[in-house]
Structures are given as C-alpha cells and as structure tokens.
Rosetta silent file (secondary structure, phi, psi, omega in degrees, C-alpha in Angstrom):
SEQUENCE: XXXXXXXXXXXXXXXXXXXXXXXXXXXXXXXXXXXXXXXXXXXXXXXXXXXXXXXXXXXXXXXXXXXXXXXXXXXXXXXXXXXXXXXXXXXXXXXXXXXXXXXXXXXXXXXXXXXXXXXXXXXXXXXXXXXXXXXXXXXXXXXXXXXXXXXXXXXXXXXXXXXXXXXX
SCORE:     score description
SCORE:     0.000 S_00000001
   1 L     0.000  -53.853  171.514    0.000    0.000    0.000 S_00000001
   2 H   -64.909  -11.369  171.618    2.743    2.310    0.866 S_00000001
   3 H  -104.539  -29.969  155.829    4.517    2.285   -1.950 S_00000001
   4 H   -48.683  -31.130  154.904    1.724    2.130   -4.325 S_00000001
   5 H   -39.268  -58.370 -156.475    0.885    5.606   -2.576 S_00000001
   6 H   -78.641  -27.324 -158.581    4.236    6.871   -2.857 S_00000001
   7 H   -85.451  -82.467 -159.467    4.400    5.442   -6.948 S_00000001
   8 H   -48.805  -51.185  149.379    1.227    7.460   -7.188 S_00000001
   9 H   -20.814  -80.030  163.491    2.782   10.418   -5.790 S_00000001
  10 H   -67.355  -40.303  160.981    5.083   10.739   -8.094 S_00000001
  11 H   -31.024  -68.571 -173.856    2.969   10.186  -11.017 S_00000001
  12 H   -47.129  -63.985  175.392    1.262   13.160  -10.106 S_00000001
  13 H   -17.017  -59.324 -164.213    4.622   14.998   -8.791 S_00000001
  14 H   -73.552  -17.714 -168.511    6.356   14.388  -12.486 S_00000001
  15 H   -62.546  -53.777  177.800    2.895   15.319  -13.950 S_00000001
  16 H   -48.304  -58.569  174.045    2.863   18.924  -11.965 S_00000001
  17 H   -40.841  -43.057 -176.263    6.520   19.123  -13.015 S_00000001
  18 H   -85.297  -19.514  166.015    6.169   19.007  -16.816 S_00000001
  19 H   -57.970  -32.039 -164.612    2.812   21.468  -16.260 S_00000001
  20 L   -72.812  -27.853 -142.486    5.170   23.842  -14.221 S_00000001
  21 L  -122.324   -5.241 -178.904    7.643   23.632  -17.093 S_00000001
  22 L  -106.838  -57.436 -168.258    4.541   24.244  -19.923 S_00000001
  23 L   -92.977   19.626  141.047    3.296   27.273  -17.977 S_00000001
  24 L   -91.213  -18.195  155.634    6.251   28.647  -17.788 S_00000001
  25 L   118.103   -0.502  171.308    6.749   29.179  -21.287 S_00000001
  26 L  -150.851  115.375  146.912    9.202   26.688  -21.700 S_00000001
  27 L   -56.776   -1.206 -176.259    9.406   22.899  -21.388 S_00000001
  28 L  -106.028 -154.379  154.408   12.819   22.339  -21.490 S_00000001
  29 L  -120.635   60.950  148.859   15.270   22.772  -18.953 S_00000001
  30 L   -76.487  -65.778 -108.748   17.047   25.697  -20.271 S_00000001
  31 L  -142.764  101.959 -169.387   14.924   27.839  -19.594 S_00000001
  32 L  -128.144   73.301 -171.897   14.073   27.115  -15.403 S_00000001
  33 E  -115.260  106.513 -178.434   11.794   30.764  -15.108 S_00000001
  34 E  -118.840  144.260  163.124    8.515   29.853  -12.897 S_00000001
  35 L   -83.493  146.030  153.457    5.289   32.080  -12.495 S_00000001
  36 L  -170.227  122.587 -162.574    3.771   31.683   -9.254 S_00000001
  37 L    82.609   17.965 -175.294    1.739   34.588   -7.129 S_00000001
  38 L    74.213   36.435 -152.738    2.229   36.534  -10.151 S_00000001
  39 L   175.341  101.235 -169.634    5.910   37.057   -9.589 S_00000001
  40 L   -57.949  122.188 -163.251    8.636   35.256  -12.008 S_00000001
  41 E  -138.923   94.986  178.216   10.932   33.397   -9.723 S_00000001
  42 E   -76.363  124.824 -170.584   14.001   32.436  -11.658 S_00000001
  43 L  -127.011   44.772  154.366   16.091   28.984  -10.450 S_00000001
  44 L   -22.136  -80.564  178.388   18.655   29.251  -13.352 S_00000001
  45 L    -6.226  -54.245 -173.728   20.992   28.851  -10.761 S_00000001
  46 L  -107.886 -169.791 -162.078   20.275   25.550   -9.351 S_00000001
  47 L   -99.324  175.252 -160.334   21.072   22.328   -9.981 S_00000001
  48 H   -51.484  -56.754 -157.678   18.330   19.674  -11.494 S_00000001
  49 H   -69.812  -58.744  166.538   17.282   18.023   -8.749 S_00000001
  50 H   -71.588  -25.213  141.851   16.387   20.751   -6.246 S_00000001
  51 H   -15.995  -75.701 -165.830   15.250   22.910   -9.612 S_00000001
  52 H   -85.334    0.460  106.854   12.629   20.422   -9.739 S_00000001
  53 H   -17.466  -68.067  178.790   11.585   20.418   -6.156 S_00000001
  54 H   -70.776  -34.177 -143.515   11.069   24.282   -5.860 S_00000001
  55 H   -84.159  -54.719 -171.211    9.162   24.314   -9.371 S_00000001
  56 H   -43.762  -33.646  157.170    6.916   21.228   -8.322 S_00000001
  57 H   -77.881   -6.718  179.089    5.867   23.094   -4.924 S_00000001
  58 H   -94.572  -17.163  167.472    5.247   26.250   -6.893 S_00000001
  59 L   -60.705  -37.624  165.837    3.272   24.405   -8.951 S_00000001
  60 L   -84.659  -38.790  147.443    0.895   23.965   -6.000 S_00000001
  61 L   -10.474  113.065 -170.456    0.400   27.500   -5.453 S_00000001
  62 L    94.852  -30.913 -178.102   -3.491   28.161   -5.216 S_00000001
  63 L   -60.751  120.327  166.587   -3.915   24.430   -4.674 S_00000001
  64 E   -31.765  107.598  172.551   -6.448   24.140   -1.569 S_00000001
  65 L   -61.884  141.059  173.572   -5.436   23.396    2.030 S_00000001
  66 L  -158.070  129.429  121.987   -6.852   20.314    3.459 S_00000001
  67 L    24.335  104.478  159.543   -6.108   18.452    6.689 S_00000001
  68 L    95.395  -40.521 -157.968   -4.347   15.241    6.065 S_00000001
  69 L   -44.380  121.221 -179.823   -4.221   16.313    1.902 S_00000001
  70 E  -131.041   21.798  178.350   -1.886   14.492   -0.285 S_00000001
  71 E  -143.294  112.595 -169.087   -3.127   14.873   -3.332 S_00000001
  72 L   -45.417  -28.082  179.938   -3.204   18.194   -5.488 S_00000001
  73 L   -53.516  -64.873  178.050   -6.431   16.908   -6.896 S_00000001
  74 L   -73.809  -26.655  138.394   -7.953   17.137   -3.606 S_00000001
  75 E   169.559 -146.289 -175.994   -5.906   19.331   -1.850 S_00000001
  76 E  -165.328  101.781  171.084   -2.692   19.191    0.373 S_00000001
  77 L   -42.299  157.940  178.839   -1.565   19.854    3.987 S_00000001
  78 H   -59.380  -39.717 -174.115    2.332   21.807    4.481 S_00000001
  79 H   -96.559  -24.789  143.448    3.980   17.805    4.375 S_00000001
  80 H    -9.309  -54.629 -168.840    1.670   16.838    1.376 S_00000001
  81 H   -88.395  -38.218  156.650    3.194   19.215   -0.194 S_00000001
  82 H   -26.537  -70.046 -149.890    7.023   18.522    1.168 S_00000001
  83 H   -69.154  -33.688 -167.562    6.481   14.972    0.076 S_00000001
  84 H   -68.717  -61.141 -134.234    4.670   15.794   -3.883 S_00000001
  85 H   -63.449  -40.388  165.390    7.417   18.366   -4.489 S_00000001
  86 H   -58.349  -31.622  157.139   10.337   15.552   -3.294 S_00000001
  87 H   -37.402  -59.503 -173.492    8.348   13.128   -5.027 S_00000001
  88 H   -70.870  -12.033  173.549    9.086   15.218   -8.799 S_00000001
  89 L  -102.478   13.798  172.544   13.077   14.901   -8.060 S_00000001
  90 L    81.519   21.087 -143.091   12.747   11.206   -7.220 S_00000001
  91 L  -129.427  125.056  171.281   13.267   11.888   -3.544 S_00000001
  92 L   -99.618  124.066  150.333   10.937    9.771   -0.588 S_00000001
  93 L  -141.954  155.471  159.714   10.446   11.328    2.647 S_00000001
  94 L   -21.495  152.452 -169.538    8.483   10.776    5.125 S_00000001
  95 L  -109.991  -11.617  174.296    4.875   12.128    5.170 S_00000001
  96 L   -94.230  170.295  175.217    4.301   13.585    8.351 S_00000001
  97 H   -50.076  -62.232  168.053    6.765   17.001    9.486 S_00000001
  98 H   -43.446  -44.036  174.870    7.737   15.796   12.459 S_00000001
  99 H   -62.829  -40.104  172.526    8.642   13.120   10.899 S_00000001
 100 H   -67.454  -45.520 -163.573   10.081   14.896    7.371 S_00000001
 101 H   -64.618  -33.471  165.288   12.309   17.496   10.253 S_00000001
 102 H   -16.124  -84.729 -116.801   13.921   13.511   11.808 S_00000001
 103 H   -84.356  -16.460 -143.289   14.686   11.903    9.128 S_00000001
 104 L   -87.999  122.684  131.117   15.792   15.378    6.936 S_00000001
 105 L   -38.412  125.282 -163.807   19.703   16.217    7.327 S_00000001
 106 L   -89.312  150.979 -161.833   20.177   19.534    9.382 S_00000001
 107 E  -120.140  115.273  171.802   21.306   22.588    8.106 S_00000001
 108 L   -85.296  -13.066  170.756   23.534   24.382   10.077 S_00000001
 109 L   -92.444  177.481  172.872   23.809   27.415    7.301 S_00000001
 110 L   -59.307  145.474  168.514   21.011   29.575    5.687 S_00000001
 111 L   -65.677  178.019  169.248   18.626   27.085    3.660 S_00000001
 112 L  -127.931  154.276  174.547   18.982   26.950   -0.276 S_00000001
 113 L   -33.234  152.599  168.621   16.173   26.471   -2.544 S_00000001
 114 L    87.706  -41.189 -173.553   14.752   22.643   -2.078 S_00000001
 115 L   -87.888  170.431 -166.106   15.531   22.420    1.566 S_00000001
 116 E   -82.181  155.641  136.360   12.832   22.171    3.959 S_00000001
 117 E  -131.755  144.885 -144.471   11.970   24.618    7.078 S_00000001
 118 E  -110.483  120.787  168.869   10.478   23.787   10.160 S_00000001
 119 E  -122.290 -175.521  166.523    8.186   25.582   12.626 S_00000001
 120 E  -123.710  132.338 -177.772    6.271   24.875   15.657 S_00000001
 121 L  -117.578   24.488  163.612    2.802   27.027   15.585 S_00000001
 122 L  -177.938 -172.479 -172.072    1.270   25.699   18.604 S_00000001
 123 L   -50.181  -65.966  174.307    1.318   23.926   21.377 S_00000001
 124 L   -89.605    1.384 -148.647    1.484   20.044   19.735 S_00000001
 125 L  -103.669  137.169  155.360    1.219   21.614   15.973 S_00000001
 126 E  -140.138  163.909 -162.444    3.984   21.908   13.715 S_00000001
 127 E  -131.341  173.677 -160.427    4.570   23.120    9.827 S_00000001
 128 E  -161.313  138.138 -171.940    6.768   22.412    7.528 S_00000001
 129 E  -143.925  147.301  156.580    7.623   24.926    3.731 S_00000001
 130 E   -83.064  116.987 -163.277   10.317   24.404    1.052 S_00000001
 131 E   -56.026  172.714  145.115   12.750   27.545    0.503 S_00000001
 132 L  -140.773    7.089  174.467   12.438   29.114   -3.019 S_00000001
 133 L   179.272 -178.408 -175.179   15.189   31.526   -2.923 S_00000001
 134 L   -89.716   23.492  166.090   17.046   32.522    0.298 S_00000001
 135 L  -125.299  -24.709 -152.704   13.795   34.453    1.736 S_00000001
 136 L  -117.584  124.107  149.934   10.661   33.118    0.618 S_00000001
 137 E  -101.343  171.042  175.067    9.241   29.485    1.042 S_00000001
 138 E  -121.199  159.616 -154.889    6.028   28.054   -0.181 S_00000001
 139 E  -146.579  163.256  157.678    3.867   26.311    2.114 S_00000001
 140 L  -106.163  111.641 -170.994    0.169   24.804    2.510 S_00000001
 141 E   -95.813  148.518  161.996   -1.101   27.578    4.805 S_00000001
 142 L   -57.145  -42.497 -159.827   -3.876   27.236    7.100 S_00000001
 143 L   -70.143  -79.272 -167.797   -4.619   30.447    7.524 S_00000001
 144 L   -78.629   45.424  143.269   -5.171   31.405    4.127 S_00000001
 145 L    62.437    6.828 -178.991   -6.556   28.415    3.033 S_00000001
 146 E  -172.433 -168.578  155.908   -3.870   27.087   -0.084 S_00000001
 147 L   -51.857   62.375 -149.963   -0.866   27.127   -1.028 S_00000001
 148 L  -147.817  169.054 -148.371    1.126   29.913   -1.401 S_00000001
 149 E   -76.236  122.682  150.886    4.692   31.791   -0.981 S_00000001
 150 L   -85.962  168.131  157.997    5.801   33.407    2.716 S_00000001
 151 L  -134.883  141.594  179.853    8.812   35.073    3.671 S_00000001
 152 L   -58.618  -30.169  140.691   11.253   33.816    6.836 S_00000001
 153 L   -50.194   -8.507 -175.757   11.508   37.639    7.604 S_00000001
 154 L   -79.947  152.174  167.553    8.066   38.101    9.023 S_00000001
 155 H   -42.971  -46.119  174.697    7.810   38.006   12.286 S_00000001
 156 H   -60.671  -38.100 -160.148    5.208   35.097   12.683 S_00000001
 157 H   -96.565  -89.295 -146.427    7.794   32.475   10.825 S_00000001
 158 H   -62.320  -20.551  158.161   11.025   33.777   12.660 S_00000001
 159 H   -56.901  -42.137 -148.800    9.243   33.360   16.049 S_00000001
 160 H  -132.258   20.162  152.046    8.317   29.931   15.610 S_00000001
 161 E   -28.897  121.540  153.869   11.612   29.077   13.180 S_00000001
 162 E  -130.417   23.586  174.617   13.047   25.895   14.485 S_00000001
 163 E   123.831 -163.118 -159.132   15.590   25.237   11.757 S_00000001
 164 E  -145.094  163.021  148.001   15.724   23.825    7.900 S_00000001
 165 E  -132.381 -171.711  169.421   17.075   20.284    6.453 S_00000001
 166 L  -160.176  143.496  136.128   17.514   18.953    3.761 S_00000001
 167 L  -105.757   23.725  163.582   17.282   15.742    1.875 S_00000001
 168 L  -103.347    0.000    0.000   18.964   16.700   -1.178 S_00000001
C-alpha cells in the first residue's frame, strides 16, 4: 500500500513538473523561469534536482489546504506538499513534518532552494515549507486556506523558526 501511494505520488509529482515547465513558457530545462503569485521566480541557478523540487511546490500555489491532503487533486496539507514536491526529483520522505524534520539532514547554514523549514505554531502543531530563494518558502497555509509563498523575515515564521534540512 505504501509504496503504491508513494508510486502514485510521483505520477502526479512528475505530472505537476512538466505542467510547471509548460506554464512557464518553456518545457525544457534551459529555460528554469517559474510564475507563481504573479511574480517570475528564476532557479537558473540551481542544480536539477532541487530545480525540480522548488518548481513542483510552486506548482501547487493556489492548490487548496486540506487536513491530512496528499493529493493536489484534492488538496494538500504543508507535508503533502514537502512529500509531492520531493516526489518530482525522485526523492521519498516521510509524510508527516515531524517526521520529514527527523529523518531530513540539518542545516547548520542559511537554507537553499529545495531544503525544507520547520516551525512549531502551537502547542502540539507543527509546519513544515520548502525555501524558493534565500527568503521566501512556499507552504500549505492554514490560515489562508492554499498554497502559497511566505517570507522567513516576518515576524510570525522567525518566532516559531526551528531550523531547515535537507534531503537533497
């Protein structure tokens, strides 16, 4: 069952990826320029594997929050979304936070695109976002209800910061 899940996962994952890479105006990987919030977020820069990580959570931008969700069709909780966008690089992790911040090698420097960061936002609750550059991550937010881009300067995220990994 679990890996037929995780199998599925990626189906979708590489599916988002080659959409991400059509609605960006280019399909190839030359050309690694993603829209998302209405704001072009180029990842020239990085290498393939985390490339396709940041595009595949940006791809989820606007995609519904939902409790448990682990499927963009239906929606996607913050490690839903961890897990599709490691899913389009070939990458398994774990599906819950706690569980992705274990297992994830910790990063004692500022993240880089692709790695994860980890809060706690309540008593038992904790989140979990993918960088996309070395301010902004994207997340499944509660608050607002989908997916979409934060930055690690606001106050609310550097209060309840409790570090980044990585499994790339």
């Amino acid at each position: 069952m679990l890996a037929s899940n995780y199998t599925a996962i990626a189906v979708r994952a590489a599916l988002a990826l080659a959409l991400a890479g059509v609605l960006s105006g280019c399909g190839s990987t030359a050309s690694r320029t993603v829209s998302a919030d209405g704001e072009l977020i180029d990842l020239a820069g990085l290498d393939e594997q985390r490339a396709n990580v940041v595009m595949a959570a940006l791809s989820q931008v606007g995609t519904p929050y939902v409790y448990g969700g682990s499927d963009p069709a239906e929606g996607l909780d913050c490690s839903g979304l961890t897990q599709f966008a490691h899913a389009a690089a070939g990458v398994s992790i774990p599906r819950v936070s706690t569980a992705q911040r274990a297992a994830a090698r910790p990063i004692r420097r500022s993240p880089a695109p692709g790695d994860l960061v980890f809060f706690k936002t309540g008593p038992s609750q904790y989140h979990v976002g993918v960088m996309v550059d070395g301010e902004r991550f994207v997340h499944a937010s509660t608050s607002k209800r989908r997916v979409r881009l934060s930055s690690l300067s606001k106050d609310y995220w550097r209060q309840r910061y409790l570090g980044a990994g990585t499994y790339l």
